[in-house]
N, C-alpha and C positions, 0 to 999 in steps of 0.2 A: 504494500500500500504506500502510496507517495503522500511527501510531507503536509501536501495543501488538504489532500482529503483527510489526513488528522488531521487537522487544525479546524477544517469545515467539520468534519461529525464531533469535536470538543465544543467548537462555537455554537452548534444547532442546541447540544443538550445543555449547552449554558442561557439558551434564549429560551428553550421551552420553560427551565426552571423558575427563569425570568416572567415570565409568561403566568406560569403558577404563583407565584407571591403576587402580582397584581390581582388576578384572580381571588387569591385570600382577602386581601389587603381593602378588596371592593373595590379595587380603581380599573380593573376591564372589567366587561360583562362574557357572558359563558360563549353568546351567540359568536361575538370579534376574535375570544379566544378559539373559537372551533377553527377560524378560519387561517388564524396565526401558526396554529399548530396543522394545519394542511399542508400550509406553503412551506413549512419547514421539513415537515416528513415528503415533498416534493423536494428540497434541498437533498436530503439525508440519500434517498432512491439515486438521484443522478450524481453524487457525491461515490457512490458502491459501484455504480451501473457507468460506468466513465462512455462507453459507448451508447447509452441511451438516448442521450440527444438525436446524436446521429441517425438512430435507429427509429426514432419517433419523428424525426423530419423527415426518412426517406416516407414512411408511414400517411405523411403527411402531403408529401407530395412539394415540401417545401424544399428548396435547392442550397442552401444556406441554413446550417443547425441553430445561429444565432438571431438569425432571424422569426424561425420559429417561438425563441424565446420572448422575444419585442411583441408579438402577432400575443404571445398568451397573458403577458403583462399587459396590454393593452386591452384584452377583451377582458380579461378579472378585473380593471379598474373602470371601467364600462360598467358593470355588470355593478359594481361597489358604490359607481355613483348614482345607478337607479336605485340600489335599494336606501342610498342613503336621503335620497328627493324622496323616496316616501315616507321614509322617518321622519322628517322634517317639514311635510304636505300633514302628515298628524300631529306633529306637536303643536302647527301652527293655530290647526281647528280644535286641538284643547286649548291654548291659549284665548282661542276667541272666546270659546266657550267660559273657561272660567272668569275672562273679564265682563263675559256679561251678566252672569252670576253676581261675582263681586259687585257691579253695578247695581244689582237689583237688590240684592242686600242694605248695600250703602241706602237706596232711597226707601225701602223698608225701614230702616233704622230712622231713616232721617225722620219721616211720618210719623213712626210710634212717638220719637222723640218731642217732633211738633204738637202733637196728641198731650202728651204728657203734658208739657209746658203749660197747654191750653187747658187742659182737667185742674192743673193747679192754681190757674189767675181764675180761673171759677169757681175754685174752689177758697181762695185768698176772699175773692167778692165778696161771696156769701158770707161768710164767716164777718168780712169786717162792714155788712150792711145789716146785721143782728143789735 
C-alpha cells in the first residue's frame, strides 16, 4: 500500500470521528451526517480500489477518470442545493406562520388589556360617584 493511501484511510477515520462528536455535541444533524459519512466511505472504496476510477469512467463512458469526478461533485451539489431550497421554502412559511400568530396574540393581548383598563375606570367611576 502506498504512503498517500495511508495517510487518506488515517484522515477518512479521523473525519468520521470528527463527524461523531459533532453528532454528540448537537452541532450536525443525523440527516448531513448520513451524507458526510457516504462521501467519505466513497473516499475510503477508491483510496483501496486505486483502479476504480478508471474502471467506473470507462463504465461510464467518460474519457477522462477526472472528469468523471467534476461531473459527480457537481451533480451531488445540484442535488444538495434543491434539497437545501426546500428546507429553506419551509422554514420561510413557518416563519410567516409564527409571525402571524405572534401578531395575533400581541392584539389579543392588546384588547384584553384595553378591556381591562376600561373594567377598571368603571369600575374607579362607580365607586367614586357613591
Amino acid at each position: 500500500m502506498a504512503r498517500i493511501q495511508i495517510i487518506t484511510i488515517i484522515l477518512d477515520i479521523l473525519f468520521i470521528y470528527y463527524i461523531s462528536r459533532l453528532i454528540i455535541k448537537g452541532k450536525l444533524r443525523e440527516e448531513y451526517a448520513i451524507i458526510w459519512c457516504l462521501c467519505t466511505l466513497i473516499l475510503v472504496v477508491f483510496t483501496l480500489w486505486r483502479d476504480g476510477l478508471q474502471v467506473m469512467a470507462k463504465m461510464a463512458g467518460v474519457f477522462e477518470p477526472p472528469n468523471l469526478v467534476f461531473m459527480g461533485f457537481i451533480f451531488g451539489i445540484l442535488i444538495y442545493l434543491l434539497h437545501l431550497s426546500v428546507t429553506v421554502s419551509k422554514l420561510q412559511n413557518n416563519i410567516r406562520n409564527l409571525s402571524q400568530e405572534i401578531a395575533m396574540l400581541k392584539e389579543k393581548r392588546a384588547s384584553s388589556e384595553k378591556e381591562r383598563i376600561e373594567s377598571t375606570a368603571i369600575n374607579i367611576d362607580s365607586s367614586l360617584s357613591y
